[in-house]
N, C-alpha and C positions, 0 to 999 in steps of 0.2 A: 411685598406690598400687602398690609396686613386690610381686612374687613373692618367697615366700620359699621356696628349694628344699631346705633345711638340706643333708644329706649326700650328696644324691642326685648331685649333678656339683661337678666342682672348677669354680673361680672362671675357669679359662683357657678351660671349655668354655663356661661363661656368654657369656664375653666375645668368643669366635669368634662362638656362634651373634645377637651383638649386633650384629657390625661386619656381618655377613653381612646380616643381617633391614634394617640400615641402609641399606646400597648397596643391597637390594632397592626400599627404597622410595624413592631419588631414581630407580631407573631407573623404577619404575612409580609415579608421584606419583597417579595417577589411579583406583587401586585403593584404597577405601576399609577398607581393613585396622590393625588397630590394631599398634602393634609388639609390646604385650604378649600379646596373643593369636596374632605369629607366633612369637614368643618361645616361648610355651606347646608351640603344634604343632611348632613344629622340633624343641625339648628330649624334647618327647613321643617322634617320630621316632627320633632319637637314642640316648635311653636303650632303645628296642628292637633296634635296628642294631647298636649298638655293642658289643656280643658276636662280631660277626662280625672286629671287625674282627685282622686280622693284623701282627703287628709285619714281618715280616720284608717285608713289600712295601709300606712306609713309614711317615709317622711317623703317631702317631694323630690329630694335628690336620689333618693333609692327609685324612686318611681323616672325620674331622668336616666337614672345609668341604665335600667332595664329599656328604656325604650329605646335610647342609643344602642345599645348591643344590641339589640333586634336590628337596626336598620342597618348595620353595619355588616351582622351576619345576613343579611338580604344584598347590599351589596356584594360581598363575596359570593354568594351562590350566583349573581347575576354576572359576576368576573368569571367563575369558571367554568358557567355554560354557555358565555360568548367564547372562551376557548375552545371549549368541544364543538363549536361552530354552530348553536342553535340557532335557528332562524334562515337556514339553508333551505333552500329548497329540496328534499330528497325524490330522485326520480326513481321508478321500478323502472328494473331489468325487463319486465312485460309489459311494460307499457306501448302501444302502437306510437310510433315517433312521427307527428305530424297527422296529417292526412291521408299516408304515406302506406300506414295500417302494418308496418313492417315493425316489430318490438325492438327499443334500444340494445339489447344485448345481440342481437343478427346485424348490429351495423359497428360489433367492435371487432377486428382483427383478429382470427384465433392466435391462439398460443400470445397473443399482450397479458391479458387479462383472465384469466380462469373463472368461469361461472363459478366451480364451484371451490372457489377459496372460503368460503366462509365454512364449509365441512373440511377441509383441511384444517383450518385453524382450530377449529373446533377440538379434532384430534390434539392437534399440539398441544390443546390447553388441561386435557387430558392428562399429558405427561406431567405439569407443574403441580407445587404443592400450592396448601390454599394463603399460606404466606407469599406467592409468587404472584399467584392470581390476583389476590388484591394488591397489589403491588403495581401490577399491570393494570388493575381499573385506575389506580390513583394515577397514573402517569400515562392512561389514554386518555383523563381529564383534566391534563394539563400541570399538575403540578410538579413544581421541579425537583429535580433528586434529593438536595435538602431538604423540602418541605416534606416530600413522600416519607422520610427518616424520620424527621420529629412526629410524623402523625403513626407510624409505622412504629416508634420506640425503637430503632435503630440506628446505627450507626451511618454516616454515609458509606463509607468502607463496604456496610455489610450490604447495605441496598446495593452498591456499583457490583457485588460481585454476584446477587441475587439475578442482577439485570445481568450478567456476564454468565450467568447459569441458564437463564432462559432465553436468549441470545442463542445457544448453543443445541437447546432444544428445537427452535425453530429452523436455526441451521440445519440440524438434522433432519428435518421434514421437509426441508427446500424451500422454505417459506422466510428465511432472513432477508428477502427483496422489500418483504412487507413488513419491517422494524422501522420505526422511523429512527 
């Protein structure tokens, strides 16, 4: 079910903000976004933007495709920091729980939960090279093995066996419970 925008944009801006939202999503196939509704948000963008923009410092389609890439890379950043879960509430480990005055970490079980996992990890991460490490940010922020690859100039191959390297690091530190 296609949008009908009647007067609101000529047929050439439709068709920019189409090829654009296109190539977006063979580069990000992994972003479940529908085209019609980036289609909606860019045009949305757009018909606000577009007052600014100036003949004399180019044409207005060059000045549409910059402003569509902007929103687009705005949605992606705002895709893969709802994955990394922003907007969570994060509690401290010393915080008094309730009224209670007792800190959430004296009311978890020992031996579940280690206080101090985040200095073992820390070690682990130690032992990784800095191809590893970034490897590890790019897929503690959600993007998938593919995606890590092309942004990484690698193979999937090399990335599975990079992750099959650091996998075995953590194993070795007793910390593979905490891989997802």
């Amino acid at each position: 079910m296609g949008q009908s925008y009647g007067d609101l944009f000529a047929s050439w801006e439709i068709s920019v903000c189409k090829s654009l939202i296109s190539e977006f999503k063979r580069k990000y196939p992994w972003l479940k976004l529908e085209a019609e509704d980036l289609l909606q948000e860019c045009l949305s963008h757009w018909y606000l933007k577009r007052q600014a923009y100036d003949q004399a410092r180019g044409s207005a389609k060059a000045y549409l495709r910059q402003v569509v890439k902007h929103k687009l890379l705005s949605i992606l950043r705002h895709e893969l920091a709802a994955r990394r879960g922003s907007g969570k509430v994060l509690l401290s480990l010393d915080e008094p729980l309730g009224e209670t005055e007792i800190p959430l970490a004296d009311t978890i079980p020992a031996g579940e939960v280690p206080i101090d996992i985040r200095v073992d990890v820390r070690l682990a991460m130690e032992h990784l090279t800095p191809f590893q490490k970034e490897l590890c940010r790019l897929l503690s922020q959600g993007y998938p093995v593919a995606e890590a690859a092309r942004v990484l100039g690698k193979s999937r191959r090399a990335v599975r066996d990079e992750i099959g390297k650091v996998r075995r690091i953590f194993s070795q530190k007793r910390l593979d419970d905490y891989l997802g």
